[in-house]
Structures are given as C-alpha cells and as structure tokens.
N, C-alpha and C positions, 0 to 999 in steps of 0.2 A: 583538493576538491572544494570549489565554491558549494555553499550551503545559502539557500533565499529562502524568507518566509513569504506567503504570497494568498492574502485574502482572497478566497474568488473559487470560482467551479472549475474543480481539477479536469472534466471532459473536455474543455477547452484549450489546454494548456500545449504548444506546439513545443513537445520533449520528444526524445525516444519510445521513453515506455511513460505509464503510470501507472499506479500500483490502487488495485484494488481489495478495497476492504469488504473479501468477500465472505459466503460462509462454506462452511463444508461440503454442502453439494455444487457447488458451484452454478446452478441453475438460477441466478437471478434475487433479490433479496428489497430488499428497501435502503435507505439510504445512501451512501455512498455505492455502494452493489447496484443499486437498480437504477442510478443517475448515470453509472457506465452501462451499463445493457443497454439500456435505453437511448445512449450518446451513438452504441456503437451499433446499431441493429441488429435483428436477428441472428446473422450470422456468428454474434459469440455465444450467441446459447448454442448452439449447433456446436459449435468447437467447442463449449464445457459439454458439453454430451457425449461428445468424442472423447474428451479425454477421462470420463467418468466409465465409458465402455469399455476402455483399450486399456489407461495406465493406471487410474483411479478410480476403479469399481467402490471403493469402501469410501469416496469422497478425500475431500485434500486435509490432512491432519491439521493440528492449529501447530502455529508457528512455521509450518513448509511453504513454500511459493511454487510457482509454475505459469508456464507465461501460455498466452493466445497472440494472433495477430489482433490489431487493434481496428480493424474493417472499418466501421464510418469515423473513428477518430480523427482528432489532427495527430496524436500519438501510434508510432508504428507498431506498440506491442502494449497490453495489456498483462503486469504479474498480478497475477492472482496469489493470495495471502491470507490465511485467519487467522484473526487475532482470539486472544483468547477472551474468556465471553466471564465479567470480574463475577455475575450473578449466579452462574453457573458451578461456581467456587477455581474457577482457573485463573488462579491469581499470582501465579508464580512470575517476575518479570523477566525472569528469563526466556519465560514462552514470550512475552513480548517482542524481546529484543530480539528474539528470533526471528519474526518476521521481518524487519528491519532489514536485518542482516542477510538473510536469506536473500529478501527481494533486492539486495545490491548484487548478490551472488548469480542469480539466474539474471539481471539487466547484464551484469558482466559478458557471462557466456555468451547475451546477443550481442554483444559490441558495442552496446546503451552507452551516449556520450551524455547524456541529459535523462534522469529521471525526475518524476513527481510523487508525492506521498499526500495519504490523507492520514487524519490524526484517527492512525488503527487503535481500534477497540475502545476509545473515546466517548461515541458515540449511543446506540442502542445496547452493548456489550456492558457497560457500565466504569469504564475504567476512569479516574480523575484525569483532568484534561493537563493537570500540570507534572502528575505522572508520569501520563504519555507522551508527554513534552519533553522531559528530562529524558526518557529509557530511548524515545526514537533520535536526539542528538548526542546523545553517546553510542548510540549502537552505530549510527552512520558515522561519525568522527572515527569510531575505530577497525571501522571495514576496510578491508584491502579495495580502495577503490579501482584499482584497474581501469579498463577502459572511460566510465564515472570520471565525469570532470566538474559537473553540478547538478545538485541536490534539489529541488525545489519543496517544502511543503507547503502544501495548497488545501489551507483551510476555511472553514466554513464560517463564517462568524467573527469579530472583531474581539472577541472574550479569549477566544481558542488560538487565533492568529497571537494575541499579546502573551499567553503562555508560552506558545512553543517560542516568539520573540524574547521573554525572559529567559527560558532556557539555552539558547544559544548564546546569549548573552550572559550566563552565568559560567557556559563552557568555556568564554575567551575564542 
C-alpha cells in the first residue's frame, strides 16, 4: 500500500472515499466535519439522519466508522469516524488507532482503491499532532489493506503535514 502525505483540503481530493473527522451525531460539526458537509451538500446530513434513525440511534461510538455516499464530492464515499476527544479525558491511543483502522476496514468492504485521512482528533479534540502522526501510520501500515492500494493524508497546514511526514519517515 502506497502511503502520501498531501498539504491541501481533503474535500478536494479525487480518491475513493475520505475519511471524516466526525462527531457523535454525525450531524455536521466545525472543522474538518463541516469543510465535508459543506463540500458534500445537504444530502449527507440527510444520510447521517438516516443512519442516526435506522442504525445509529445512540450516535457513532469513538473509534467505529461508517460510511455515506459522497453526493457533491470528487470522492465516491465519505467514512465517517470519531476520534476520541484528549479534553474529554479519552486518551487511550488505542481508541485512536481504532479509527484508522476501522476506516481502512469499512473503505475495504466498498472496494476503496484510494483513500484519504485527516489528522483525526489533532485538531479541536486536542490530541498532539505528532501523536497523531505516529498512531495514524502505524495503524494504517498494519491493516490488512485489501482492496487499499493508497493511503493519502491530507492535511491541513505545513506544521501538521511535516509531522505526519516525520512520522512515516521514522516508520521506514
């Protein structure tokens, strides 16, 4: 599995899926959440509605994924993914690496030849960026890639792109 690091806004990005860094309800958020709502129109809050009615009454646990179509993207499917939230005291990096892992799992099931990642829980969640740099290229280096042929993370910033580039470059 090629792995790229890639400065720049993940809505953009012509992959299979992208992986959004959502929250629990799924309903839209700031950040990396509301730069995809907003990429993708209305139509995925309508499909997180649906699936907060049908599968996910209680909201999507941290660390689980779940995918929508990707309606206005250039990406065919959008995973949704919560990271866990460091201020909140969910600090375990296991939950992290769970969403990682997860969202190769559920891209697998669609037959995802090309994902994209934002650096989950980095962000407003409060995680160190070089944290999330190390736990998301190990967790993807040791997923059963399956149908996954490349990786992209597509970050926000020149600070955060040079971490998760240290990190994969620490991995070899």
């Amino acid at each position: 599995m090629q792995i790229d690091i890639v400065e720049g806004d993940i809505t953009t990005r012509r992959v299979d899926a992208i992986v959004n860094a959502a929250n629990s309800s799924l309903l839209g958020g700031g950040g990396v959440d509301g730069a995809i709502h907003r990429a993708a129109g209305p139509e995925l809050l309508e499909a997180c509605r649906d699936l907060r009615q049908t599968r996910l009454p209680g909201g999507l646990p941290v660390g689980e994924a779940v995918a929508t179509p990707g309606f206005r993207l250039p990406a065919s499917w959008v995973i949704h993914t919560v990271g866990p939230n460091w201020h909140a005291g969910q600090r375990d990096p296991a939950l992290l690496a769970s969403c990682f892992s997860e969202s190769l799992a559920v891209a697998r099931k669609l037959g995802a030849a090309s994902v994209a990642f934002p650096a989950i829980s980095a962000g407003i969640y409060g995680w160190d960026r070089d944290v999330v740099a190390s736990t998301a290229i190990e967790a993807v280096r040791a997923a059963d890639p399956g149908t996954v042929e490349r990786v992209e993370f597509v970050l926000f910033g020149a600070t955060t792109a040079a971490a998760f580039a240290a990190a994969l470059h620490r991995a070899g």
